[in-house]
C-alpha distance (Angstrom), angle and dihedral (degrees) to the residues before:
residue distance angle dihedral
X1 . . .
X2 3.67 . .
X3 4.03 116.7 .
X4 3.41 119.8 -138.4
X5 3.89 97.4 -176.3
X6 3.83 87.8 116.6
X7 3.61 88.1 69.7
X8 3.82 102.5 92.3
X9 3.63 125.5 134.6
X10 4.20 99.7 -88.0
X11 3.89 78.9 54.9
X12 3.51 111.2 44.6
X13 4.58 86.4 45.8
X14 4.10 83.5 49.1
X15 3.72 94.8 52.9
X16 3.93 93.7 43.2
X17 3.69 92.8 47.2
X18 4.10 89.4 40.6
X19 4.16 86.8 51.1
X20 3.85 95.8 54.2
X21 4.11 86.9 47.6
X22 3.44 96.5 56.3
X23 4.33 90.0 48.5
X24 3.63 92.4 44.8
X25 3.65 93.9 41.6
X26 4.12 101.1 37.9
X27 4.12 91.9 149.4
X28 3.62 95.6 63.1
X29 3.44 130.1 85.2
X30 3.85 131.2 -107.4
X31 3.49 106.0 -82.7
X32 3.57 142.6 97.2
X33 3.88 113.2 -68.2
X34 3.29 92.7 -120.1
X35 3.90 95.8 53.2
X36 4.15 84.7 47.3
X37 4.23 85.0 57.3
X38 3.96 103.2 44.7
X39 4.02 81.6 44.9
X40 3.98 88.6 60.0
X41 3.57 89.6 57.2
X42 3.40 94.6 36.1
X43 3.71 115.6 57.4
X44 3.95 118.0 69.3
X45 3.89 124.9 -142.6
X46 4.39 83.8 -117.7
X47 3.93 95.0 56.7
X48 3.99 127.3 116.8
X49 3.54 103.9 -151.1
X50 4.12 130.1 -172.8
X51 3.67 127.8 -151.9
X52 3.57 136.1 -167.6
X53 4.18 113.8 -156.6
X54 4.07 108.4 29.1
X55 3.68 122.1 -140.1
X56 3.57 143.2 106.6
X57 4.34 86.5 -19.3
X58 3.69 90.9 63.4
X59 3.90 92.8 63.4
X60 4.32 86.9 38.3
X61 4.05 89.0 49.3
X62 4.10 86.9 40.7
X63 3.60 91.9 64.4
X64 4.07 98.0 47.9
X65 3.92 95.0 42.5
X66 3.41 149.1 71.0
X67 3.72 104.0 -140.2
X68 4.15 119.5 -6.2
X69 3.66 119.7 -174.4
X70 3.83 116.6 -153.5
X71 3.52 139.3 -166.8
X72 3.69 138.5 -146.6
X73 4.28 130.1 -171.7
X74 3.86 90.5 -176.6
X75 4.32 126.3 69.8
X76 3.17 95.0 -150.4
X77 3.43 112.9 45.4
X78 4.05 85.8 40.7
X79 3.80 81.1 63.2
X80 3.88 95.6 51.9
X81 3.94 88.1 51.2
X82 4.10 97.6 45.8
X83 3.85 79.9 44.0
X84 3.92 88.2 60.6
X85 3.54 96.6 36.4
X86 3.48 93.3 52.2
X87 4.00 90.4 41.9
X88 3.88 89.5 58.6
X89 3.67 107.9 36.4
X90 3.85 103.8 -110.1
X91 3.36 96.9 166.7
X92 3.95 99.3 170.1
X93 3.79 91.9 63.9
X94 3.52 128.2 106.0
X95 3.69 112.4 -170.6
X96 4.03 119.9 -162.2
X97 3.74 123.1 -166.3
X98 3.70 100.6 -164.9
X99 3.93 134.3 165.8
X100 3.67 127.9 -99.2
X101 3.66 96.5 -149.1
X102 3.86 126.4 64.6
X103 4.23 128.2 85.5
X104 2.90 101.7 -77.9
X105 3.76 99.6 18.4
X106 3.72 115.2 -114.3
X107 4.38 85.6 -144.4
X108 4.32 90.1 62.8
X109 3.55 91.5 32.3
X110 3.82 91.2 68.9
X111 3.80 80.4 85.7
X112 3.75 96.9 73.0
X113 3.95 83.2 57.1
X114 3.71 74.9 83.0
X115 3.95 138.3 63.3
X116 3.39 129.2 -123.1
X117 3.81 113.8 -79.0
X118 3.84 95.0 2.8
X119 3.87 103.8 114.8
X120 3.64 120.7 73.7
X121 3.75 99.5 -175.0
X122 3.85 128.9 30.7
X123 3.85 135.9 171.8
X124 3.74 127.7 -155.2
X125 3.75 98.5 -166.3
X126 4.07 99.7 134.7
X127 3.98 136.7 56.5
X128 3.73 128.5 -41.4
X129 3.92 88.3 34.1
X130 4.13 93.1 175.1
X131 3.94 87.9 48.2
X132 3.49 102.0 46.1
X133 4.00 87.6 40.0
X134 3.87 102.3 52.1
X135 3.91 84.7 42.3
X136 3.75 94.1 61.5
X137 3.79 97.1 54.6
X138 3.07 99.4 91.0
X139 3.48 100.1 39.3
X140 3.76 95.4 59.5
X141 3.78 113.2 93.0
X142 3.38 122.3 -123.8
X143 4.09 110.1 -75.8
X144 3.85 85.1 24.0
X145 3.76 120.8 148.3
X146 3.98 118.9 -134.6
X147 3.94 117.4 -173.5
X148 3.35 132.4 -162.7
X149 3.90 123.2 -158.2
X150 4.02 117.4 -149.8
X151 3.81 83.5 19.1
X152 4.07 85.2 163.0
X153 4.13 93.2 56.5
X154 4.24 85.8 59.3
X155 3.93 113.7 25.4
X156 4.09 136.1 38.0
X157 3.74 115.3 -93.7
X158 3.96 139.5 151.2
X159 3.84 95.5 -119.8
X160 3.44 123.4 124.4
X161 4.00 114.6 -120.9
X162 3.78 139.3 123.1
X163 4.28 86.5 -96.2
X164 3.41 100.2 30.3
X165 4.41 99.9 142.7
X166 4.05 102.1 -146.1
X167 3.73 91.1 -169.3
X168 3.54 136.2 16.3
X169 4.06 126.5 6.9
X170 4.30 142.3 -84.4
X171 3.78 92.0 -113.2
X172 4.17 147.8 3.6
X173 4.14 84.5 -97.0
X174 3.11 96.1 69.7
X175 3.60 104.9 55.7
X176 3.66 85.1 64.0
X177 3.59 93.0 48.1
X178 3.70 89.6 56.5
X179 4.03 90.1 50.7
X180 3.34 95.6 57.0
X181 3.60 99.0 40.8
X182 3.46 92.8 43.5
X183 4.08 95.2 111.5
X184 3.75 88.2 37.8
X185 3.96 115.8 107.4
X186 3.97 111.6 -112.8
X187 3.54 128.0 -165.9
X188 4.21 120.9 -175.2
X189 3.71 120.5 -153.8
X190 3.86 121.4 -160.2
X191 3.46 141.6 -174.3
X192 4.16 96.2 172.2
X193 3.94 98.1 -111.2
X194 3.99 86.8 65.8
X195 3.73 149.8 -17.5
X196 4.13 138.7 -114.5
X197 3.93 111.5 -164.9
X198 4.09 124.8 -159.3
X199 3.74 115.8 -150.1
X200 4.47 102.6 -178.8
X201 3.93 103.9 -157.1
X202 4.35 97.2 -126.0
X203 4.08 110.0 -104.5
């Protein structure tokens, strides 16, 4: 039976608020407004930027980069995004459907498309989150920015949502994760429904 003891008051004001952001704010991808606003001031016109679950953030990340590589687990919504990307002229995109399944999986293994210390900005917004995460280490340069959407479903934290872990992590993967970016500076964003995490690679 589904619980409903996440409903309480800091909730239920969270989600409402959360709701009439994304209406008023359709363009923008599915993060926490406050992630959306460092981005804008974060991302230069020069960057080559990877993401991990395509959608409305691969035309938003289009516009504010030079070249973005994005990849999608599921045909048909991978159609609906070349669709729009094709509609609109994004010509810096390059948009991978790629399987899930396979050893190792052809979806995380989009990383090794790229050298070591050549991306400056990647998302991990799809599936196999601790995969696709520890695989893009390397590849971020040095000063590079990786960000990690639902950051309170897979890692410990002190922010206040209906999945927040307090101790301990989603999944093996991540404990590595959190090894090696253990000297890395973090910053969490929240806006109570969910959370978007910053890990800056050190210069």
């Amino acid at each position: 039976m589904r619980s409903f003891k996440h409903w309480t008051p800091h909730y239920i004001i969270s989600r409402l608020i959360e709701k009439w952001y994304r209406c008023t704010h359709a363009a923008e991808p599915w993060l926490t407004p406050d992630a959306v606003r460092f981005l804008e001031g974060w991302l230069k016109p020069g960057d080559t930027a990877l993401e991990f679950g395509a959608g409305r953030s691969t035309r938003w990340f289009a516009q504010r980069v030079c070249s973005l590589t994005s990849v999608e687990h599921n045909p048909g919504w991978y159609e609906r995004v070349k669709e729009m990307t094709h509609t609109e002229g994004l010509q810096n995109v390059s948009l991978l459907n790629k399987a899930l399944e396979g050893n190792p999986s052809p979806y995380v293994a989009v990383a090794d498309l790229f050298a070591d210390g050549s991306l400056d900005f990647v998302l991990v917004d799809g599936r196999l989150r601790d995969a696709c995460a520890n695989a893009c280490l390397p590849k971020l340069k040095a000063g590079g920015l990786l960000v990690l959407d639902n950051a309170d479903v897979y890692l410990p934290s002190a922010v206040i949502t209906p999945n927040a872990h307090r101790s301990g992590v989603e999944a093996p993967g991540w404990d590595l994760f959190l090894e090696e970016t253990k000297t890395w500076r973090c910053y969490w964003t929240c806006n109570g429904v969910s959370a978007t995490a910053f890990f800056f690679k050190p210069c």
